[in-house]
N, C-alpha and C positions, 0 to 999 in steps of 0.2 A: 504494500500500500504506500505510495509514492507520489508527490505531486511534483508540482514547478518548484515548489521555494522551501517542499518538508520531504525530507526522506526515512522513512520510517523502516523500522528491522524490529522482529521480536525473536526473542531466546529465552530459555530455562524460565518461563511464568510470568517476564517483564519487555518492555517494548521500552525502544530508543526511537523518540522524533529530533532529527537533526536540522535546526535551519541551514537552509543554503540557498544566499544569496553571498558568496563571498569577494563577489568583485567590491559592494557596499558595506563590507564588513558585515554585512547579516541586520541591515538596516530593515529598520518594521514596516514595511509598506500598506498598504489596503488588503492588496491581492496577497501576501503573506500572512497578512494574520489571520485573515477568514483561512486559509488554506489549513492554520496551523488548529486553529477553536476545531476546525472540523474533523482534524486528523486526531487532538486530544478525543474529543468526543465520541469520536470511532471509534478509538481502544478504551477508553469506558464503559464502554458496552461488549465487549469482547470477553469471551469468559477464560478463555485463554492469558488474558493481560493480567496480572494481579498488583503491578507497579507501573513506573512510568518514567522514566528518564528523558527531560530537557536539555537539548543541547546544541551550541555551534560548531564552529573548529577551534583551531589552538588562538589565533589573530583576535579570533570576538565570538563571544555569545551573543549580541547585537548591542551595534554599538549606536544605536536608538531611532528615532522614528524620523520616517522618510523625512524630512520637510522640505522636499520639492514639492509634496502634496499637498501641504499646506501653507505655503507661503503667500498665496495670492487669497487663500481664503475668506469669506467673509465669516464674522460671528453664527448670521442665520446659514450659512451652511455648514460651517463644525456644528453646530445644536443638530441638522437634519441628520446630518452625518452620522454623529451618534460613534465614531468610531473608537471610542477609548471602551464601549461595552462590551467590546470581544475578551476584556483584560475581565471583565464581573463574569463573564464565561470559563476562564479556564478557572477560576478559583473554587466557581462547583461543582469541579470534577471532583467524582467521589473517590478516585483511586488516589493513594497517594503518588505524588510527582515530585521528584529529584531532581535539582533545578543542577549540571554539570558544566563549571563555569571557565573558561579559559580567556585570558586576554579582555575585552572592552565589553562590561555590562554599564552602560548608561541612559539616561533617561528612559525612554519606554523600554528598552532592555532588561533595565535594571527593573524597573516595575513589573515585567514580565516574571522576573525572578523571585520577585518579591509573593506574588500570587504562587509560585509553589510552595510547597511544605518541607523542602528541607535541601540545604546549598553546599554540595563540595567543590571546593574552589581549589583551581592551580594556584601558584604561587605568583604567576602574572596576571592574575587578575585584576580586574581594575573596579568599583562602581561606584557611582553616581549621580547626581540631579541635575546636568546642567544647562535646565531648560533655560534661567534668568540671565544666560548669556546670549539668549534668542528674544528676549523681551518679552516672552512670556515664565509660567510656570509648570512644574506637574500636572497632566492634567491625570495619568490614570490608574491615580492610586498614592503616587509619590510622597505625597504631603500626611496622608493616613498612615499608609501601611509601613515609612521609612519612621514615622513616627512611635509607633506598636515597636518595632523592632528595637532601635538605638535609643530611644527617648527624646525630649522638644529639645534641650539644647544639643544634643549632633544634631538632628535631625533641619533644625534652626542653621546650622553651620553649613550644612551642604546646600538645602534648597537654596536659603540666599547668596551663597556665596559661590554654586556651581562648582564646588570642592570635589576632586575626586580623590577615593581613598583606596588605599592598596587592599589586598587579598588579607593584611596582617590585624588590619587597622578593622575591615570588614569582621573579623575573627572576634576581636577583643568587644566588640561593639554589638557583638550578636546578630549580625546582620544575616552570618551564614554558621555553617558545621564545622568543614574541619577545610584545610590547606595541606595540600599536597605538589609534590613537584608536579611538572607540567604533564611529565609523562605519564604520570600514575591516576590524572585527574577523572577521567573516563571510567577506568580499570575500577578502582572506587566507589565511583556510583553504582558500578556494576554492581559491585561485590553487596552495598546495601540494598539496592534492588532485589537481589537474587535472595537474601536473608527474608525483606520482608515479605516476597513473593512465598517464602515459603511457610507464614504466616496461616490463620482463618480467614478467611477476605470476608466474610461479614464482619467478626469483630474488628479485623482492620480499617473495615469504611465507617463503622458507628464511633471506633475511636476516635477516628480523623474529623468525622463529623462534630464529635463532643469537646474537643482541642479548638476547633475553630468557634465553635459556639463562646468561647471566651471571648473572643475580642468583639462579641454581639448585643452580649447583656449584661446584668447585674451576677454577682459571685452568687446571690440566691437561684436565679434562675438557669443560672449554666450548671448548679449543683440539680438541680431538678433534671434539666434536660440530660446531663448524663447518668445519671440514677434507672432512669427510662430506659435509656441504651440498656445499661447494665439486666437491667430484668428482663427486656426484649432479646437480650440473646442467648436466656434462657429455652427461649423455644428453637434455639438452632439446632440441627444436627451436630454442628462441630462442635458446643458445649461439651453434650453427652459426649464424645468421643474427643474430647479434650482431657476432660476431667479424668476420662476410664483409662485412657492412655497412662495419664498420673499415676495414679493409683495402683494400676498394672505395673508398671515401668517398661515401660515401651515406646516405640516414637508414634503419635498418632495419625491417622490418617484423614486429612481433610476433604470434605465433601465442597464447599464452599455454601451452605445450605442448612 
């Protein structure tokens, strides 16, 4: 499953979408990101998928959005346009996704990144905001979700100041997981891919669900909502044969169900 600007490969229970656009560094175009929301979405629904691996080449993960496309724009056509919603799309992917980061995540890049659930980064990594050197700002996500991550003052530091921070600084700031050298950057994601593909995938989509429920509500109501999970996956198969695994001492076998 392949398009123009996403190349996608699955192995051992996880899939890798790779942009590729690298004449533009893996710049975010219109026709790229629908290609990309559509190909996430595809293996979401794959029962085969049980992870998900985001990724560019060694140069950039996308080193941010087109703005050929919008430079001549008017206000009332970004509003029709609507195109920063493709970024509120890959966020409700229910699979987890492992954002594999090499070389230049910036602006929409970096927002792309920021919409998955968990970032191994090379040690050339790069990311940042730096839309205020265009005269505008974030628009899709940057300002929220850089803010959830690092807290207001980094987060204050990059948007206004279009700061870009290294893979180390990214680290210490909680932006991403772990840093690895360049070569191993990939290799890595795999290997956590491949861990949690081997996972229950119901409780891993109700977990993912009930983590993200945090940054939505009140600490009452994200303790409720995952309480629900909890008892809801009472009625799974993999419970019962979670539990009896235990108890046995044996490795279990998941149904996904």
């Amino acid at each position: 499953m392949s398009s123009t600007y996403i190349i996608v490969t699955k192995q051992d229970g996880y899939a890798i979408a790779q942009i590729n656009r690298p004449d533009v560094l893996n710049a975010l175009n219109m026709a790229l990101m629908a290609e990309l929301v559509d190909a996430l979405e595809t293996l979401d629904k794959d029962n085969d998928v049980r992870c998900i691996i985001l990724t560019g080449n060694e140069k950039a993960f996308a080193a941010g959005a087109d703005i050929k496309e919008m430079a001549d724009a008017s206000a009332m056509e970004m509003l029709l346009r609507d195109q920063f919603a493709r970024w509120d799309r890959i966020r409700k992917i229910k699979k987890p996704i492992i954002a594999a980061v090499s070389g230049f995540a910036l602006g929409g890049g970096c927002e792309v990144v920021m919409a998955c659930d968990m970032v191994i980064a090379s040690e050339t990594a790069r990311f940042g905001q730096p839309e205020i050197n265009l005269g505008v700002m974030p628009g899709a996500g940057g300002t929220q979700r850089l803010t959830r991550a690092v807290g207001k003052v980094k987060a204050m530091e990059m948007v206004l100041t279009g700061r870009v921070i290294s893979a180390e600084e990214a680290l210490r700031y909680g932006l991403i997981n772990k840093v690895v050298p360049i070569e191993c950057y990939l290799e890595e994601a795999k290997s956590w891919a491949k861990e949690i593909a081997s996972k229950p995938p119901v409780a891993v989509r109700l977990a993912k669900e009930s983590v993200l429920k945090a940054f939505d509500t009140t600490m009452e109501g994200g303790l409720e909502f995952e309480r629900k999970n909890f008892y809801l996956l009472f009625a799974s198969d993999d419970q019962k044969e979670g539990m009896s695994a235990f108890n046995e001492k044996r490795t279990p076998g998941w149904k996904g169900k």
